[in-house]
C-alpha positions in Angstrom: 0.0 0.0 0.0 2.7 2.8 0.7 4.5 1.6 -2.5 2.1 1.7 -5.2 -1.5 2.3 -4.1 -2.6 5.0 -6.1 -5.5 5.4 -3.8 -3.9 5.7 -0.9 -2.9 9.3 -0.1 1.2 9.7 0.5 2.2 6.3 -1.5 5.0 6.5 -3.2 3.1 6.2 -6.7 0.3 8.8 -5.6 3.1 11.0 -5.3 4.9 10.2 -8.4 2.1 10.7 -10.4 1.2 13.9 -8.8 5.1 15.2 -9.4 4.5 14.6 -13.0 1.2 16.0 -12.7 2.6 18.9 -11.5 5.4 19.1 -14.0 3.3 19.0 -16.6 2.0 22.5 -16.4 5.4 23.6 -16.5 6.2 20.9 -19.4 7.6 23.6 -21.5 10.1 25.0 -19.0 11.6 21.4 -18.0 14.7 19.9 -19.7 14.4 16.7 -21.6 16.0 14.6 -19.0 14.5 16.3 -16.3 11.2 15.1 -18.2 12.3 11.7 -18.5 13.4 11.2 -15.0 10.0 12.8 -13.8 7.9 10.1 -16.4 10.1 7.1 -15.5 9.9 7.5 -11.5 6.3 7.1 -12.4 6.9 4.1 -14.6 9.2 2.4 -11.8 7.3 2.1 -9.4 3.6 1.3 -11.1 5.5 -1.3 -13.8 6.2 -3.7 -10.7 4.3 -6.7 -11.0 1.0 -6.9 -10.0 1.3 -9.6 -7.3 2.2 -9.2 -3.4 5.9 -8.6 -3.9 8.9 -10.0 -1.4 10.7 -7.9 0.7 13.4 -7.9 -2.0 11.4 -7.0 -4.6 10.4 -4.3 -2.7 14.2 -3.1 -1.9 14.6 -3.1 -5.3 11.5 -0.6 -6.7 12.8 1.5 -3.7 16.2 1.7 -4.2 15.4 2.0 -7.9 13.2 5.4 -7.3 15.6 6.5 -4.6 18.3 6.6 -8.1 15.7 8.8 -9.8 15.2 11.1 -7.0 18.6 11.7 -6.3 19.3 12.4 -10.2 16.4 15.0 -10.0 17.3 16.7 -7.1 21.1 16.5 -8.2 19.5 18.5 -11.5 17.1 20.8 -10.2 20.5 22.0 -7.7 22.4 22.8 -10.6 20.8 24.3 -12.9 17.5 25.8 -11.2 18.1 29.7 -11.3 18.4 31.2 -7.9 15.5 33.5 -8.4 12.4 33.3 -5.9 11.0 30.3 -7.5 13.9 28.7 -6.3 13.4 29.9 -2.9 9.7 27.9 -2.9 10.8 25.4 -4.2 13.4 25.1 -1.1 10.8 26.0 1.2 8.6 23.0 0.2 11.1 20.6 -0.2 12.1 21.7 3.6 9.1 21.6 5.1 8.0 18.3 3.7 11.5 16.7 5.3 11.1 18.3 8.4 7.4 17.2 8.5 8.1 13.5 7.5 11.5 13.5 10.2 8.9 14.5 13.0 6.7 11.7 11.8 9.1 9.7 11.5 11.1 10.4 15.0 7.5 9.6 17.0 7.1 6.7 14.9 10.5 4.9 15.7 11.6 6.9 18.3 9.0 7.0 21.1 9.5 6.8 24.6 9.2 3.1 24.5 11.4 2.8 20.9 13.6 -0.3 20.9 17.2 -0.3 19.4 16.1 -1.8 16.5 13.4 1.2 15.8 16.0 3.5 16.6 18.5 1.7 14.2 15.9 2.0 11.5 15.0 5.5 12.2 18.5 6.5 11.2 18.4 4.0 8.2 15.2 6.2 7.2 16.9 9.4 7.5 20.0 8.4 6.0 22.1 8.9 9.3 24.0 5.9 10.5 27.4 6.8 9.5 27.0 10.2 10.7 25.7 8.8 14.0 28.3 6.0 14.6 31.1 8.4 13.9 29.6 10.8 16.8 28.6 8.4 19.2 30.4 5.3 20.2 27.7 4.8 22.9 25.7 2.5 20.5 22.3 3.3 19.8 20.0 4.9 22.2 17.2 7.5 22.7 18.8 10.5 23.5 21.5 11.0 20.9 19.2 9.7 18.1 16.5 11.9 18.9 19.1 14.9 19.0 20.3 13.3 15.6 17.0 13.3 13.9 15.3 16.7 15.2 18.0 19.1 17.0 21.4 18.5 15.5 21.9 22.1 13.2 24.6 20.3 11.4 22.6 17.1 10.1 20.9 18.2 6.6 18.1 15.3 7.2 17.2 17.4 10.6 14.4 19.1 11.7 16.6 22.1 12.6 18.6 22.2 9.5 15.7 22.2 7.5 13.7 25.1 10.0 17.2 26.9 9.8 17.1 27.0 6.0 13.1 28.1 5.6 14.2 30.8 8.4 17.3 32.1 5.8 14.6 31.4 2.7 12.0 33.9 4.0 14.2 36.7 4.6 15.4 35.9 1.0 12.3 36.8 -0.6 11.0 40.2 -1.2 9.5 42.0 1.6 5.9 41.9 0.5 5.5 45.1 2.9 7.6 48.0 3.4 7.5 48.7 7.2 9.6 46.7 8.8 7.8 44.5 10.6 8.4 40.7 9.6 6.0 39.0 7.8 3.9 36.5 9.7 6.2 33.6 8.2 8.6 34.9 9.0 8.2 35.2 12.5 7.3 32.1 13.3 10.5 30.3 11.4 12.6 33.0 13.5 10.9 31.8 16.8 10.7 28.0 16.1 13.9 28.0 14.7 15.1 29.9 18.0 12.9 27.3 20.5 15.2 24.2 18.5 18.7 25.5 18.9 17.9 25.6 22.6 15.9 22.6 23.0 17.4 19.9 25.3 17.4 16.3 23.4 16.6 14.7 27.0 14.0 16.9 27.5 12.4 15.6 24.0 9.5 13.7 24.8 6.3 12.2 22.2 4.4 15.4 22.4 7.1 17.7 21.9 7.7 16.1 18.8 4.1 16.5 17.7 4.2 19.8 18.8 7.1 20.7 16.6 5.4 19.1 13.4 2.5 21.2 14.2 4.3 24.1 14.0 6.0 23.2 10.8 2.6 22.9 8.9 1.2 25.9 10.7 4.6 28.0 9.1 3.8 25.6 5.6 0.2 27.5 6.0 1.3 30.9 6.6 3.8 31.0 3.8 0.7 29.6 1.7 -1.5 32.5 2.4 1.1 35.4 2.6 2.6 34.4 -0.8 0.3 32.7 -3.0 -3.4 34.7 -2.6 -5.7 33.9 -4.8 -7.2 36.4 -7.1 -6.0 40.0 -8.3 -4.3 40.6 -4.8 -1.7 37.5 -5.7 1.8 38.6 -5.5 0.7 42.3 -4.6 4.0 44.2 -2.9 2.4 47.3 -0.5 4.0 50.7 -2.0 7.2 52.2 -0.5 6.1 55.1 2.1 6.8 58.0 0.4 10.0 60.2 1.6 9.1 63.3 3.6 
C-alpha cells in the first residue's frame, strides 16, 4: 500500500504521479532529462508486478526510485536559477522533510522505541554513519533523537531544515515595506530559535508533535502570505513616500 496504491494518499506512486502531474503544467520550461526522470519515476514504481511482492522486490523498486530522486534533485541543484522560484521550491522541499522527520522520529523513536526502531530511524533518514562516527555509545534514545530533530549540522534534521526556511524567508522580497516581519517569518525565527535551545533529553512524544505542528502551521502561513488567490496575488504594498 505505501508503495504503489494509487489510492492511498502519500504512497510513493500517488506521489509520483502527482510530481509529473505537476510538472506537466510547466512541461515547457523542463529539460528533456529532467522530463524523462519525472515520467520514469512514475513508470518504476507502477511497472512492478502486479502480485504481493517480497521484501526484495520491494528493496529493489525502492532503491530503484531513490536513483531517480537523487538524479532530480542533483539537477534541479544545478541548474535551477536562484530567483524566488527557487526559494519555494526550497521552502517546500524543507518543510516536507522536516514534517516526514517529526513523523518519522514519534514513529520509531517513542519513549518506549527499541534499538532496532532507533536503528531503523537512522536507516530512514540516511544517518547511520553520521551517528556511529559521533557516538560510540551505541544506539540509544537520546543521541538519536538529537540526531534526527536538533542537531543544526545534520541536513536530514528538523533544525537544519527550519534553519534554511528561516534564511529562505528573509530571502524573498519583503511583501510590505514597514519593517515588521512578515507572519512567516516570525514564526521560522521563533521555532527556529525554540530548536537550537531545546534539550534532546527533554524531547518527549508530544514535543515532537508539537514541533510538526508548527512546521505545517509556518507551511500554511507561507501559503497564504505568498500565494493569494485572485487579483491581490503577489501584490508588494507601495514604498512610504519620503518626507
Amino acid at each position: 500500500m505505501a508503495l504503489r496504491d494509487a489510492q492511498s494518499y502519500g504512497s510513493a506512486l500517488a506521489i509520483a504521479r502527482a510530481a509529473r502531474q505537476a510538472a506537466s503544467v510547466i512541461r515547457e520550461r523542463l529539460s528533456p532529462q529532467t522530463w524523462h526522470l519525472i515520467g520514469r519515476l512514475e513508470a518504476v514504481i507502477d511497472e512492478a508486478p502486479a502480485r504481493r511482492l517480497d521484501d526484495s522486490e520491494i528493496l529493489d523498486c525502492v532503491d530503484e526510485a531513490l536513483t531517480l530522486v537523487a538524479a532530480l534533485a542533483g539537477l534541479f541543484d544545478e541548474n535551477f536559477n536562484r530567483s524566488a522560484g527557487w526559494v519555494f521550491y526550497e521552502l517546500g522541499r524543507r518543510i516536507e522533510r522536516a514534517i516526514n522527520t517529526c513523523r518519522l522520529s514519534r514513529q520509531f523513536a517513542g519513549q518506549d522505541a527499541t534499538e532496532y526502531a532507533l536503528d531503523v530511524l537512522l536507516d530512514l533518514i540516511d544517518s547511520q554513519i553520521t551517528y556511529r562516527s559521533r557516538t560510540l555509545i551505541g544506539v540509544a534514545l537520546a543521541p538519536v533523537r538529537d540526531m534526527a530533530l536538533l542537531d543544526p549540522f545534520n541536513p536530514r534534521s528538523v533544525a537544519f531544515q527550519v534553519n534554511l526556511i528561516d534564511e529562505h524567508l528573509a530571502a524573498l522580497p519583503a511583501l510590505r515595506q514597514d519593517g515588521v516581519p512578515e507572519e512567516p517569518r516570525r514564526l521560522s525565527t521563533l521555532l527556529r530559535a525554540e530548536l537550537a535551545a531545546e534539550y534532546a533529553e527533554r524531547v518527549d512524544d508530544q514535543r515532537i508533535l508539537a514541533v510538526e505542528q508548527r512546521v505545517t502551521t509556518l507551511a500554511d502561513a507561507i501559503a497564504d502570505r505568498y500565494f493569494l488567490p485572485g487579483a491581490a496575488a503577489g501584490r508588494v504594498d507601495p514604498a512610504p513616500a519620503l518626507l
